[in-house]
N, C-alpha and C positions, 0 to 999 in steps of 0.2 A: 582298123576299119571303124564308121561310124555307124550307130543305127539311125534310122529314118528320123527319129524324132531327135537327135544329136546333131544331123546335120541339119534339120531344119531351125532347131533355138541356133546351130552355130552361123547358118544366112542371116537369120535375125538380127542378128548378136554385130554383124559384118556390115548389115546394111544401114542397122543406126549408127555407126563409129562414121562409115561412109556420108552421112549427112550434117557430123557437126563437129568434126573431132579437131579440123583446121583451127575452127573459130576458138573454141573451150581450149584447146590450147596455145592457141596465142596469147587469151586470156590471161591464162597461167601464168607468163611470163612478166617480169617484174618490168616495170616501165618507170621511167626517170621524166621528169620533165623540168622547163627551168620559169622563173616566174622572175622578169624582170621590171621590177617594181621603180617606185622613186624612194627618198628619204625617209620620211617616218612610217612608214608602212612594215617596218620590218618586224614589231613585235605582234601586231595584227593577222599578218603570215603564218606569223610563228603555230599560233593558234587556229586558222582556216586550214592548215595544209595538213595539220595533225588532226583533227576533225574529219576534211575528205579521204584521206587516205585509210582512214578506219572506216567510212561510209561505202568508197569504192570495194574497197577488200572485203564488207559485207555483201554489194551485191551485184560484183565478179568474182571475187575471188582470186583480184590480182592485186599484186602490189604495188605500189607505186609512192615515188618518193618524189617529192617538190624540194629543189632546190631554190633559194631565193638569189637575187641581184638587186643590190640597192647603190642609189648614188643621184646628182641633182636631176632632173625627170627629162631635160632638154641635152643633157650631154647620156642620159639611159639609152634616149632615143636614139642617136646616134650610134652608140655602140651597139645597137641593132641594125642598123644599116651598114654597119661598118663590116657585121660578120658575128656578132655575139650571138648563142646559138638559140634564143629563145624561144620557145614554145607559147606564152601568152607573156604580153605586155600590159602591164596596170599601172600606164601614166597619172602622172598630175594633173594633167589638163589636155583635153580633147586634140588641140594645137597640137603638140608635140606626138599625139599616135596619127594625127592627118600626115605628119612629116615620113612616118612609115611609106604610106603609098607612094607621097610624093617623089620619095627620096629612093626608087627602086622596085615600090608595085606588088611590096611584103606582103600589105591587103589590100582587100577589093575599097574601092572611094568609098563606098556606101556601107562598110563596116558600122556603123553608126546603129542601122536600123536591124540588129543580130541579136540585141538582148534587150529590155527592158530599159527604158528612161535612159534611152539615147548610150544604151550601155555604160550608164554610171549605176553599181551598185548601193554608192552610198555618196551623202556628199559629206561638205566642210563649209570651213570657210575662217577668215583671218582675224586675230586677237591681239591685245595689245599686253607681252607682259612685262611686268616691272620687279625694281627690289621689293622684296618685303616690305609691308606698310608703306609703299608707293611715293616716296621721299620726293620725287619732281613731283607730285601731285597730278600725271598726267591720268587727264582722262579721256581723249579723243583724237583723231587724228590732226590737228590743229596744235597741240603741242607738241606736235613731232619735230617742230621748225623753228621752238625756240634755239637760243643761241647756248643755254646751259643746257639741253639735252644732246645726247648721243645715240643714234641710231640703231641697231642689230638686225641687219636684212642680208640674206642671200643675193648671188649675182640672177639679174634676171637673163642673160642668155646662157645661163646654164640651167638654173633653178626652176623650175614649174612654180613652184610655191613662191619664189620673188616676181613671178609674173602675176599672179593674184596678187601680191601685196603692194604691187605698182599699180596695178590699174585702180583695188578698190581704192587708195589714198587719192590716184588721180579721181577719181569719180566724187569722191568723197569733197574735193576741191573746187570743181567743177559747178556743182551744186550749192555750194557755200557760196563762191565766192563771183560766181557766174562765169564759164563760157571755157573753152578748151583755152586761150591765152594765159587766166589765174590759172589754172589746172595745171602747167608747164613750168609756170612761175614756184607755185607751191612745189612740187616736184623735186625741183630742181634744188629747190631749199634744203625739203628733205634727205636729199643724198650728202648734199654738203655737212649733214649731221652722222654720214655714215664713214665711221674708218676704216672699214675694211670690209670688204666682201667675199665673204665665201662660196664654194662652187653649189653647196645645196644647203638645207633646210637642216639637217642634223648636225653639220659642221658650226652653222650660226648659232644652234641651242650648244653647241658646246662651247664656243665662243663668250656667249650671253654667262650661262650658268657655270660653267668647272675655270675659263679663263677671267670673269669677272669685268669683261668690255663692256661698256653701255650700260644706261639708263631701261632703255626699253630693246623688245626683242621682237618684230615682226614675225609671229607666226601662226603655222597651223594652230585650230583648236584642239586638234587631239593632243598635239606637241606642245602645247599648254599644259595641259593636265596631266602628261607622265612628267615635264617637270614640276609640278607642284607635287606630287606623289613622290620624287625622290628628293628635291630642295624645296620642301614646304615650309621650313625656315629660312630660304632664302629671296625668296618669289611668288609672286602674287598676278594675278593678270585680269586688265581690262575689257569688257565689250565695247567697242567704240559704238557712235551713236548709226552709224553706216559702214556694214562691212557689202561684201560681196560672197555670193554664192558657188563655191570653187562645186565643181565637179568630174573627178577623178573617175577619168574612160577606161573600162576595160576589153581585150581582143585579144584572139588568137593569132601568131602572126604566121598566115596561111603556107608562106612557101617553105616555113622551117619545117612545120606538124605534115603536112601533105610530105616531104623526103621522110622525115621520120617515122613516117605511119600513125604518129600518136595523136593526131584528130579527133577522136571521140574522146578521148581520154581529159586532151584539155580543155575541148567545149565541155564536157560532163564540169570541170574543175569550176569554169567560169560561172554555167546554171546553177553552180550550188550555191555560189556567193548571193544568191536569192532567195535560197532557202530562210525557213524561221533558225534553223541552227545557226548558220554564218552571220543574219544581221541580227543574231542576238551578239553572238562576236562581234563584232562593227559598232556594236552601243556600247558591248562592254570596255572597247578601246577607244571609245571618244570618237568615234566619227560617227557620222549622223546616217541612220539606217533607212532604207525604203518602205520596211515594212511597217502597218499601221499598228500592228502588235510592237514591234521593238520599239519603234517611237515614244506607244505609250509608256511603256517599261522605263527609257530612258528619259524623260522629259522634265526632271527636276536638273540634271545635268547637262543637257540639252535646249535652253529656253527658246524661245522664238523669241526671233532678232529680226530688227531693218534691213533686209538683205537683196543687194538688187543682180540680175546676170547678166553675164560676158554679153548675149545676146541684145539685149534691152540697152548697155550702155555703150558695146564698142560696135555693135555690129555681127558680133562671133568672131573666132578664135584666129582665122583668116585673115578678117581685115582690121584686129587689135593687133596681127603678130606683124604686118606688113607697114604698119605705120610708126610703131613704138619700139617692135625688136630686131626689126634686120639689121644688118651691117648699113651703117647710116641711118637708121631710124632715129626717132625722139629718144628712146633712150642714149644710145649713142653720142647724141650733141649736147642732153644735160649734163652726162657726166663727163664729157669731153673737158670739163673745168680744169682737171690736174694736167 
């Protein structure tokens, strides 16, 4: 038997469990999620995902573990259309997470307008690296096309990063030399300097750096500077005098998190990428941060460059991919030579 005031704390006791105990313990429960990235991005992860998951676990008190996927950003894409089971998608370039909706309706069209700066946390953009003490004396995009250099570029219908690296040299030619016909012409040169194409952006630096192919290595700027940090007696790298403004889109891909339940979880993952903790991460790893604190922080490593966007030279990511990368585009018919 209870007494009066027993059974009335044990109602109490009954009716708070009754109002929250579903939530707090679902909570509880340890959540996985998968974060399908492109190519250099992976030590960058390495770092955000062990950060929020100590952030989360402070203030739920759940845990949760971020598994990564990396590989070139236009065939990532696909393998999320194809069934790869990801929970947020952190392409290379905006183009290939539009191909999410396109390609099955993974997200809403307007994914775009969901975070901050068209949901790019941070951006990039394209560098030129060479051997050590820079032996072709290359210093712009214009000696990409002599006949004694050698090229290192990614495929561009695989690579996110070989699609920035095509358009800014086309742009970059375009403006030199006048009009979209030099810009084809120059192009097309440049590839004829290219022996081999690989599917993404960390296959070509290993290519470039551990196999010793090529003169020059078209890449990321972040992907500059870890190989300067691990072959800094090997390798050196240029700013060209025009690059372009790569911006790496992030999203939750809706129909995976909505079956999985884990929707809060990974939009919480992506809002954090905007915190001052993460784009201190993002400067620390060489990519170029949103906030006006990390910026300053990083901006001896970081300079301000000639940088122009996808928007301002192709039009957007749309109608650069429909004219340059489809099956029969320009790129297509330049390299159509072999």
């Amino acid at each position: 038997m209870f007494t009066k005031r027993q059974l009335i704390q044990r109602t109490l006791a009954v009716a708070a469990l009754a109002s929250a105990p579903t939530l707090l313990w679902a909570q509880a429960a340890p959540v996985t999620l998968l974060n399908v990235s492109y190519d250099p991005t992976r030590e960058l992860y390495v770092e955000v995902n062990a950060a929020f998951a100590k952030h989360w676990k402070a203030k739920t008190g759940q845990d949760v573990t971020i598994k990564q996927s990396h590989g070139g950003s236009g065939k990532q894409a696909r393998s999320i259309i194809d069934g790869l089971d990801a929970d947020v998608a952190t392409l290379a370039l905006a183009g290939d997470t539009d191909a999410l909706h396109n390609n099955g309706g993974w997200i809403p069209k307007d994914w775009q307008k969901r975070l901050p700066h068209n949901s790019t946390p941070y951006t990039s953009t394209i560098v030129l690296v060479v051997r050590a003490g820079n032996p072709k004396n290359i210093k712009d995009w214009d000696d990409l096309i002599r006949p004694d250099v050698k090229v290192i570029t990614p495929n561009p219908k695989t690579s996110g990063g070989a699609r920035w690296n095509y358009l800014a040299a086309w742009e970059f030619a375009k403006r030199k030399y006048g009009g979209d016909a030099k810009a084809q012409e120059f192009v097309k040169k440049l590839y004829e300097n290219v022996p081999v194409l690989d599917a993404g952006a960390r296959g070509s630096s290993v290519t470039f750096a551990q196999r010793n192919q090529g003169d020059v290595f078209l890449s990321w700027e972040n992907e500059a500077y870890l190989l300067e940090k691990e072959f800094g007696s090997k390798v050196d790298f240029v700013y060209p005098s025009l690059s372009i403004l790569a911006e790496p889109a992030v999203t939750v891909v809706d129909k995976n998190v909505d079956r999985k339940g884990t929707r809060a979880v990974a939009q919480a993952y992506l809002d954090f990428l905007y915190t001052e903790e993460a784009q201190d991460l993002i400067g620390k790893h060489f990519y170029r941060p949103r906030s006006a604190k990390a910026q300053a922080k990083y901006a001896k490593q970081l300079p301000k460059l000639n940088l122009f966007t996808i928007d301002e030279a192709f039009g957007g990511w749309d109608k650069a991919t429909q004219v340059h990368f489809v099956d029969g585009g320009k790129f297509d018919r330049i390299f159509a030579r072999q």
